[in-house]
C-alpha angles and dihedrals in degrees: 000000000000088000096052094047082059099049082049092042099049094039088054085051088055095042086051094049090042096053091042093048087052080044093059095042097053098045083051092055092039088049094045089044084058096035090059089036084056094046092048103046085040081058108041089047081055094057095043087054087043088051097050094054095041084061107028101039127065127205128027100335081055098048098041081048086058092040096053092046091046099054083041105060094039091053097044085044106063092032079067096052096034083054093043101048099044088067094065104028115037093203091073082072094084078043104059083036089072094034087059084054096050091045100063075050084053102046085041091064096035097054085048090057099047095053082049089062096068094047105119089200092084087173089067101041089052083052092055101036098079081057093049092043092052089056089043091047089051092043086051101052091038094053092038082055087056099049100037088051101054079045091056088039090053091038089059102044098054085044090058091036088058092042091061097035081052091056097046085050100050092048087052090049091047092051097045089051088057109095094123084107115072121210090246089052089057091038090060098037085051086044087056107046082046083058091050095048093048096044096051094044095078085052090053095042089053111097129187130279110252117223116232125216119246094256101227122274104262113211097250114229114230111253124204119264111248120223099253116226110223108240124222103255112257112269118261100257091233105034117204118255113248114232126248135230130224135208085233107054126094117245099256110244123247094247101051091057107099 
């Protein structure tokens, strides 16, 4: 029984941790899914703000305004495409390395504009903007370069991919179109080459004759002469018949033989 209460007891302990551990993930995922709703509409509502001074204000507030948008949508741009385009090639990762590197640049300008926004001596701030404009200028082409650069790179690569994939199709297509040849065509080419095989392997299995050396004349010993044992001679192959007497016949004479 007591047995039985700790197996109970133990299994309730590993449902509640489950549960609080599915707890914990979820409200984390619920947390980071607010959190980047929050980012994004905190941002979109910034450049829309950008956007409307850049174009409804004049002088420095204006120009920092353009400035700000400018560096923002170039950044955000190629961190997309740089996302986008390491999942499916590995090399982008030495890429989006060196992004990471010119973005802390990036947030480093615009949240000095942005403080310079609110400077209420606009003298000093248009002294300072060419300067601003040149490093955004620098952050922007080196982070259209980026991203032009992973676009060229992907470009290529589905080109290439198509070309191949165009080839393979139009040899298919070129296989499946071929039924000028019939099968008993083939058979008898296939026959015929058969016959010529068979008929020039006796040829090839043929080798040549060697030729043997005249083994030396050896001195012959005498032998003795053997008593030779006169032999029958051999039967005439139709032997005459020999004639038969009758009680009937005369004995012939002596004279009239011959």
């Amino acid at each position: 029984m007591e047995v039985a209460l700790i197996i109970f007891a133990l299994m309730l302990l590993a449902v509640v941790g489950l549960g609080a551990y599915l707890t914990v993930k979820a409200v984390g995922a619920a947390k980071r899914g607010v959190e980047r709703t929050v980012v994004q509409a905190r941002r979109t509502v910034e450049d829309t703000t950008l956007r409307a001074k850049s174009f409804g204000q004049v002088g420095v507030v204006g120009a920092l305004a353009q400035v700000r948008l400018d560096l923002r949508t170039s950044m955000r741009a190629t961190q997309q495409a740089l996302a986008d385009g390491v999942q499916v090639d590995a090399s982008l990762r030495e890429s989006l390395g060196l992004f990471e590197q010119l973005s802390a640049h990036g947030h480093e300008l615009d949240g000095e504009l942005k403080r310079l926004e609110q400077e209420p001596d606009r003298r000093r701030t248009a002294e300072l903007l060419p300067d601003l404009r040149e490093r955004a200028a620098q952050i922007i082409k080196a982070a259209d370069s980026l991203r032009w650069a992973a676009r060229d790179r992907a470009r290529r690569f589905a080109a290439d991919d198509l070309s191949l994939l165009s080839e393979q199709i139009e040899m298919e297509s070129g296989a499946l179109r071929d039924w000028s040849r019939e099968p008993v065509d083939d058979l008898a080419a296939a026959a015929a080459e058969w016959d010529a095989a068979q008929a020039a392997a006796p040829a090839s299995q043929q080798t040549p004759k060697q030729t043997s050396k005249p083994k030396p004349k050896s001195t012959p010993t005498p032998q003795p002469n053997p008593t030779r044992t006169p032999t029958a001679p051999p039967a005439a192959l139709n032997p005459p018949t020999p004639t038969v007497q009758y009680p009937w016949q005369k004995t012939p004479r002596p004279e009239s033989a011959g």
